[in-house]
C-alpha positions as CSV (number, residue, x, y, z in Angstrom):
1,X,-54.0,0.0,-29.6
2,X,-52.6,0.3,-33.9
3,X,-49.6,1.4,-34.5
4,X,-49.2,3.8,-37.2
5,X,-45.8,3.2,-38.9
6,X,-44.8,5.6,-42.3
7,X,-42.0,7.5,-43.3
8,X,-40.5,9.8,-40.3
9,X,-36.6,10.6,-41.4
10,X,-36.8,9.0,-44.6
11,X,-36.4,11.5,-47.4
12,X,-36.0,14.5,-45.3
13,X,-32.0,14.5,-44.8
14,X,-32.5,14.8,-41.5
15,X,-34.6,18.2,-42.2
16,X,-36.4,18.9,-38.7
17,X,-39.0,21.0,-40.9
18,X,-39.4,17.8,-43.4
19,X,-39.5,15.2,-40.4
20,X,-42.7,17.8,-38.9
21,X,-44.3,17.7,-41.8
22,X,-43.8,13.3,-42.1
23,X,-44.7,14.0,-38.0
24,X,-47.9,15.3,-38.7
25,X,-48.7,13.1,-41.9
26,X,-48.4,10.2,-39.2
27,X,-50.5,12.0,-36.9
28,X,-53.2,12.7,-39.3
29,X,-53.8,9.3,-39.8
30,X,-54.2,9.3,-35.8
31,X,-58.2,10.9,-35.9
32,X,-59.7,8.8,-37.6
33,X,-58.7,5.7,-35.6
34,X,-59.6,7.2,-32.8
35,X,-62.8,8.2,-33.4
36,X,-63.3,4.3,-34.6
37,X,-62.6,3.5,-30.6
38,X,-58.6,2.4,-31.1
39,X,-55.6,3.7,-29.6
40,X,-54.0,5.5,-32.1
41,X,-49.6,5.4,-31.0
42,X,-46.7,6.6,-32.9
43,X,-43.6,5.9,-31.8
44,X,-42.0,9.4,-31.9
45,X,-44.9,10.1,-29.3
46,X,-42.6,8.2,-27.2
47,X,-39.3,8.5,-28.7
48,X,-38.6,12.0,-29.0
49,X,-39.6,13.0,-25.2
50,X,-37.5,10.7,-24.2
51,X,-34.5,11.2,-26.7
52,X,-34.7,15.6,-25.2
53,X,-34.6,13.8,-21.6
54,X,-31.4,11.7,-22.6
55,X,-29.7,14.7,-24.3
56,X,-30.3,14.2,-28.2
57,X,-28.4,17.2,-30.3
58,X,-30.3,15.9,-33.1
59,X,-31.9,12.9,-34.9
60,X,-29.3,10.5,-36.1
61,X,-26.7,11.0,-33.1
62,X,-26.0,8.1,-30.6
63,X,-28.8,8.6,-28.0
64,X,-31.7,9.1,-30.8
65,X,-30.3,5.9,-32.4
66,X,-30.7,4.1,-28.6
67,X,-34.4,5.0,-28.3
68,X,-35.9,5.8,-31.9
69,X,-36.6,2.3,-33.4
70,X,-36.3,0.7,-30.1
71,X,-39.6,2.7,-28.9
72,X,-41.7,1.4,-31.9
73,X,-40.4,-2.3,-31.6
74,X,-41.7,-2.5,-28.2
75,X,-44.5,-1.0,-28.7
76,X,-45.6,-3.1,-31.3
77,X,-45.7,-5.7,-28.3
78,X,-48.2,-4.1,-26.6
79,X,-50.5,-3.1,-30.4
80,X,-53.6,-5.1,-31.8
81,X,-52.4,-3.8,-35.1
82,X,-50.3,-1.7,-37.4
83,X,-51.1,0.8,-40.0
84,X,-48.7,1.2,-42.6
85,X,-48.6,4.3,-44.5
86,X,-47.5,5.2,-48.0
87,X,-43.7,5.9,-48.7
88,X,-40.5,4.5,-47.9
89,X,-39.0,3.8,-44.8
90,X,-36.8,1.4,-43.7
91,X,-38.5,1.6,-39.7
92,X,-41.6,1.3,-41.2
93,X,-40.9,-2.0,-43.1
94,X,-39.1,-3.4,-39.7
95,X,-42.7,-2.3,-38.4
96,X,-44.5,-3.9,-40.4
97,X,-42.3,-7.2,-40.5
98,X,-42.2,-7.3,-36.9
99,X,-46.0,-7.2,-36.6
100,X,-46.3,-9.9,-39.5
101,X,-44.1,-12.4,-37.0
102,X,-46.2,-11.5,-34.3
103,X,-49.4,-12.4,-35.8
104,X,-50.6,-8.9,-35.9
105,X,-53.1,-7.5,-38.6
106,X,-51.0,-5.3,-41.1
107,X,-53.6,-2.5,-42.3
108,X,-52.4,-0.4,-45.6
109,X,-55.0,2.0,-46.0
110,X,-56.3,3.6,-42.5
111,X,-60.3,3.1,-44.1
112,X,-59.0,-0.4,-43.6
113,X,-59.3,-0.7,-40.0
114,X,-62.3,-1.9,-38.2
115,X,-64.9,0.7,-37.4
116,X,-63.7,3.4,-40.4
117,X,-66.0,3.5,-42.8
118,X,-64.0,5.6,-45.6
């Protein structure tokens, strides 16, 4: 299983149609993985069914602070990897630093990871 970790709310002032369009940049990077024979995840796979289920008016509020970045941290437990993708984001980098303690391959291109050939 890789993580892919990249820019979600960061530079979208909480816009849902920005966050989609981060959303799908993040899921983009998804295919190719899988096709290699990974696990592609994404932590607002998990996060934002769960964050509906617990009553979330919107990102940012109480309940999506509970399970966003949570979600990703744990999962990152269970990864063989992450995948970092360009732009800032401060969940990203906790990402990426939480993968680097647990001896986990940090990948910062996607043709990076085993079995892509770009």
């Amino acid at each position: 299983m890789i993580l892919i970790a990249g820019p979600y709310r960061s530079g979208t002032n909480d816009d849902p149609f920005l966050m989609s369009v981060n959303l799908r940049k993040l899921e983009t990077a998804a295919l190719p993985i899988f096709r290699a024979g990974h696990i592609p995840v994404i932590g607002e796979w998990v996060a934002l069914p769960l964050m509906e289920v617990a009553g979330s008016m919107n990102v940012g509020d109480s309940v999506s602070e509970e399970i966003l970045y949570p979600v990703a941290a744990r999962l990152i437990t269970k990864c063989d990897a992450v995948v970092r993708l360009e732009g800032a984001s401060k969940g990203a980098d906790e990402d990426v630093r939480l993968a680097k303690e647990l001896g986990l391959p940090v990948y910062y291109n996607v043709e990076d990871v085993p079995g892509i050939f770009g």
